[in-house]
C-alpha positions as CSV (number, residue, x, y, z in Angstrom):
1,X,-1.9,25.5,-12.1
2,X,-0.7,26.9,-8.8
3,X,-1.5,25.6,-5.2
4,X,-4.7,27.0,-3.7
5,X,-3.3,26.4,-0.2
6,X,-0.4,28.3,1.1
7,X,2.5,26.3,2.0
8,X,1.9,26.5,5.7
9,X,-1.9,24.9,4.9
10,X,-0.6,22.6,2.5
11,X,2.0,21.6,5.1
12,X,-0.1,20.7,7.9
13,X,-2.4,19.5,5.2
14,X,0.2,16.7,4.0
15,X,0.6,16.2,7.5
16,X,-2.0,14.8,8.3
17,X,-2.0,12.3,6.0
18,X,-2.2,8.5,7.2
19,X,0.5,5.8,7.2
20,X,-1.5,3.1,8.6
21,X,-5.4,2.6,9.0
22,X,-6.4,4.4,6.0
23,X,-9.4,3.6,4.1
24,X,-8.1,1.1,1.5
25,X,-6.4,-0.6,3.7
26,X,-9.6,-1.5,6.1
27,X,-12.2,-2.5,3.2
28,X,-8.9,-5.0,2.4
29,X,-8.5,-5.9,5.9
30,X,-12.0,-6.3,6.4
31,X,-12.5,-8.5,3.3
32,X,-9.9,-10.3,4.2
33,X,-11.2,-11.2,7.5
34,X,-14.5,-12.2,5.6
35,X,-13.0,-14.6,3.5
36,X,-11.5,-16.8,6.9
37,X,-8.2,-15.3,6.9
38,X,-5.8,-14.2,9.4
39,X,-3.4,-12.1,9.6
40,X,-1.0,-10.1,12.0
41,X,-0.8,-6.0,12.0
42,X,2.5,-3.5,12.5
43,X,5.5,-6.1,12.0
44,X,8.0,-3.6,12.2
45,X,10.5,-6.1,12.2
46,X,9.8,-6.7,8.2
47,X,10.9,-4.3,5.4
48,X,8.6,-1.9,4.4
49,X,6.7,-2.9,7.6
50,X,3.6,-4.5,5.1
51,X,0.3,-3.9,6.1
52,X,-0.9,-7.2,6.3
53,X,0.9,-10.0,7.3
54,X,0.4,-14.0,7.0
55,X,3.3,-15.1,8.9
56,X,2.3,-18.8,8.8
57,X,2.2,-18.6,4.5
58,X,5.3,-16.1,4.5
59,X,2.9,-13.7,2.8
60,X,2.5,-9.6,2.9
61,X,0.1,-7.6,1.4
62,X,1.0,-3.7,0.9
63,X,-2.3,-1.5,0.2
64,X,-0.4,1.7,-1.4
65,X,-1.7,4.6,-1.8
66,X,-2.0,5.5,-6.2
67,X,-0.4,8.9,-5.4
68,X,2.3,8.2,-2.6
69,X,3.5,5.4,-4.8
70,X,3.1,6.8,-7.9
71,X,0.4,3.8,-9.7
72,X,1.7,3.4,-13.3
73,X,-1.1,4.9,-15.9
74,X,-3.9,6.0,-13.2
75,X,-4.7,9.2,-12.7
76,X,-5.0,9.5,-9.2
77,X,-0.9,9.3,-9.6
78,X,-0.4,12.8,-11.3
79,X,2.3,14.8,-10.2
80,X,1.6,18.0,-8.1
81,X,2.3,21.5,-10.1
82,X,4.0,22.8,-7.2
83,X,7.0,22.4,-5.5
84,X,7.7,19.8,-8.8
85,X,11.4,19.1,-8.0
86,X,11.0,18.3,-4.2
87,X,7.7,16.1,-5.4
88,X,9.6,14.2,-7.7
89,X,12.6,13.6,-5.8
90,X,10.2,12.4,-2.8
91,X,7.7,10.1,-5.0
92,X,10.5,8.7,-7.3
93,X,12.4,7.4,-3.6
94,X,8.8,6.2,-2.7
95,X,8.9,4.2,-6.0
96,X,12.8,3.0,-5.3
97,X,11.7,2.2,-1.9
98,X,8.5,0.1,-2.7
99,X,10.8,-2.0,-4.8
100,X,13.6,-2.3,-3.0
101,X,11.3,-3.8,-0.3
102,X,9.7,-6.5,-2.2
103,X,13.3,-7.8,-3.6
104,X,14.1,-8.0,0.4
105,X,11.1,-9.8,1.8
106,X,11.7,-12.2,-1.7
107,X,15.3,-12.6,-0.4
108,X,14.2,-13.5,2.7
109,X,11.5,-16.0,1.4
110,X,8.5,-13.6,1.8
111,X,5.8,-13.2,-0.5
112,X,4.4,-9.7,-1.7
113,X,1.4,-8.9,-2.8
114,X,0.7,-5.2,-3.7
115,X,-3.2,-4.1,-4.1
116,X,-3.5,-0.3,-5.0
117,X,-5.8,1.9,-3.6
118,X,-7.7,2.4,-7.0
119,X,-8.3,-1.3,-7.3
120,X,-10.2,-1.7,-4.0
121,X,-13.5,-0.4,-5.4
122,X,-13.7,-4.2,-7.5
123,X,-14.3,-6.1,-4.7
124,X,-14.7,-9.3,-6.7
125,X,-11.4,-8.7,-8.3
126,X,-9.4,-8.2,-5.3
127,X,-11.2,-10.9,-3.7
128,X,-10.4,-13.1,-6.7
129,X,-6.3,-11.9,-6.3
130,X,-6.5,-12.7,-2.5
131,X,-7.4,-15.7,-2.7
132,X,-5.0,-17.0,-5.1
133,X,-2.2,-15.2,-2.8
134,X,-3.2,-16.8,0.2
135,X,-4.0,-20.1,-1.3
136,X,-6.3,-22.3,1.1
137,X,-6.9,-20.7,4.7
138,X,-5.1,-22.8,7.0
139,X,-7.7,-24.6,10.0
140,X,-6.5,-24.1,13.3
């Protein structure tokens, strides 16, 4: 199936995708806040620079994206039909990357926690996995 875009539109297209702020990543951040817990933005200083970060229970959380990371078995992780090689090169050093990451911040006594984009619409269930990540909120 070719590209319905030409490579100009599909460039500024790509382009304007998000890094940060993106729409998984605020329904976590926002049930995160809802369940008492705090947590630091844009620690650039980390690998990866996570998106959430719980500096007092060495914790991250990455919210990745199903396609940019290439989510095992779900379908919003299918590989594009055109351009194949330069996708393929790019999402397998996304993968590399994303794990590379995690065995740094472990290294350096950080947990991970990954959520993926696909899993934010089960509210309980992420609920359920951030809470035994983070464990008991910590009273200030």
């Amino acid at each position: 199936m070719a590209d319905f875009l030409s490579k100009e539109a599909r460039s500024i297209l790509m382009g304007k995708v998000r890094r940060s702020g993106t729409s998984p990543e605020l329904a976590v951040r926002r049930l995160t806040r809802r369940l008492g817990y705090g947590y630091r933005l844009g620690r650039r200083d980390l690998p990866g620079r996570p998106d959430l970060v719980f500096t007092g229970k060495r914790a991250v959380i990455f919210v990745h994206g199903c396609f940019w990371h290439q989510h095992e078995g779900c379908r919003k992780a299918s590989m594009p039909s055109s351009n194949v090689e330069f996708w393929f090169v790019k999402l397998e050093a996304n993968k590399l990357r994303d794990r590379s990451v995690v065995k740094e911040l472990g290294e350096s006594g950080w947990r991970s926690l990954v959520i993926w984009e696909c899993e934010v619409r089960e509210e309980t269930e992420v609920e359920a996995r951030l809470r035994e990540f983070l464990g008991p909120r910590i009273r200030r």
